[in-house]
VMD Tcl script that draws the C-alpha trace (Angstrom):
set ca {
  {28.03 37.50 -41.74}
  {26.99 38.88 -38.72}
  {23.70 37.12 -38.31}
  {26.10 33.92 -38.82}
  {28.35 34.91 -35.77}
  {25.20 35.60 -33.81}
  {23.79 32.50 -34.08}
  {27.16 30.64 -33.48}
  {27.05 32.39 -30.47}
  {23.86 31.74 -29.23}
  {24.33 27.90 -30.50}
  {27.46 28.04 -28.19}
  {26.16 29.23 -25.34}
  {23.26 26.74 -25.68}
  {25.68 23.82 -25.47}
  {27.37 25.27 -22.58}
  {24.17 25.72 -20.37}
  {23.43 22.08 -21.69}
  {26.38 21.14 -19.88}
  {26.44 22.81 -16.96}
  {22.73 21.59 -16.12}
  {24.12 18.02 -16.84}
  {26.75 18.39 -15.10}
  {24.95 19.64 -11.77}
  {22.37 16.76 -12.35}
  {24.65 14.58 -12.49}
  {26.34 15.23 -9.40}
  {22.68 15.23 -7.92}
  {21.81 11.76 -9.18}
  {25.48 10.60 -8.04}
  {25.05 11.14 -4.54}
  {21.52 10.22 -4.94}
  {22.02 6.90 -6.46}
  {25.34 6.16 -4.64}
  {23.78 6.14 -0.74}
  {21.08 3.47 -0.99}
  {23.55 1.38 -3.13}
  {26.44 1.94 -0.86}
  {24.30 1.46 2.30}
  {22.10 -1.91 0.79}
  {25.49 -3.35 -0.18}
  {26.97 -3.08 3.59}
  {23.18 -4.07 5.44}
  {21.21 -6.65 2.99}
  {22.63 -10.13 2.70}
  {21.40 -10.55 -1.05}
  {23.01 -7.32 -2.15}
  {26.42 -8.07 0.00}
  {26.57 -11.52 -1.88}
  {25.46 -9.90 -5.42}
  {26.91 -6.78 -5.45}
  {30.58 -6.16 -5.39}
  {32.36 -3.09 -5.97}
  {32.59 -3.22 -9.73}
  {28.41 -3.71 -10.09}
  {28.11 -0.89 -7.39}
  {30.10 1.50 -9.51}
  {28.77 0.35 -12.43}
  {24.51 1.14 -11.35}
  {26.22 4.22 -10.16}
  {27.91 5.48 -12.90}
  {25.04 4.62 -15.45}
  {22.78 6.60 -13.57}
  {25.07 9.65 -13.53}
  {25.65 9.03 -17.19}
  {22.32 8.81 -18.53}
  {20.87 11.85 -15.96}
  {23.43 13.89 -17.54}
  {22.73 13.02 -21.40}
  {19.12 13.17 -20.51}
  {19.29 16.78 -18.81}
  {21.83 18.30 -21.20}
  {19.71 17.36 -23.91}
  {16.47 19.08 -22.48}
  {18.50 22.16 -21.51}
  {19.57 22.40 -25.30}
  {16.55 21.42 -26.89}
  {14.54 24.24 -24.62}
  {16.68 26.91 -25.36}
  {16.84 25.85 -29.19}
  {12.93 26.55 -29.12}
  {13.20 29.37 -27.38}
  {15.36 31.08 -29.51}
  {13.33 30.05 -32.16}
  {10.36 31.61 -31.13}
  {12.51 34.72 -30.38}
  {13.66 34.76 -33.93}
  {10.13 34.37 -35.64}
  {8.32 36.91 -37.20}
  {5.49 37.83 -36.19}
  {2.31 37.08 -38.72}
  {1.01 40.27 -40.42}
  {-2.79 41.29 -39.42}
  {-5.03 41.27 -42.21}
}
mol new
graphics top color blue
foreach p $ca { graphics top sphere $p radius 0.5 }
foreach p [lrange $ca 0 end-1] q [lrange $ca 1 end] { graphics top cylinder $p $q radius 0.2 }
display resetview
């Protein structure tokens, strides 16, 4: 039972640094993404007729969407292995 709390635990904690490293990527790619949009919208004629507000939120928004599945998934998948190789034993010499 305990090695069954234990690994809930560390599974937990997994998907919480998942989503704090998506989270602050996200944020990242936000500001990232939202200044050449923003600023291309209000100087380039093509952009200024193509691009209202609802297509600039939406190439915004997708990017901080998909940074954020893409890094939380990373984070959990690299601590998943980790722990795994943590948790193997250890081949016997012959």
């Amino acid at each position: 039972m305990a090695s069954i709390d234990r690994k809930l635990t560390m599974a937990k904690r997994c998907a919480h640094d998942g989503v704090i490293a998506g989270a602050k990527a996200a944020v990242v790619a936000t500001v990232a993404t939202a200044i050449p949009t923003l600023a291309s919208a209000r100087m380039l004629p093509w952009a200024r007729t193509y691009l209202n507000h609802t297509a600039q939120a939406l190439i915004i928004s997708s990017v901080a969407g998909a940074t954020y599945f893409i890094v939380a998934d990373k984070t959990v998948l690299a601590s998943a292995r980790n722990n795994s190789f943590k948790n193997a034993k250890k081949p016997e010499a012959i």
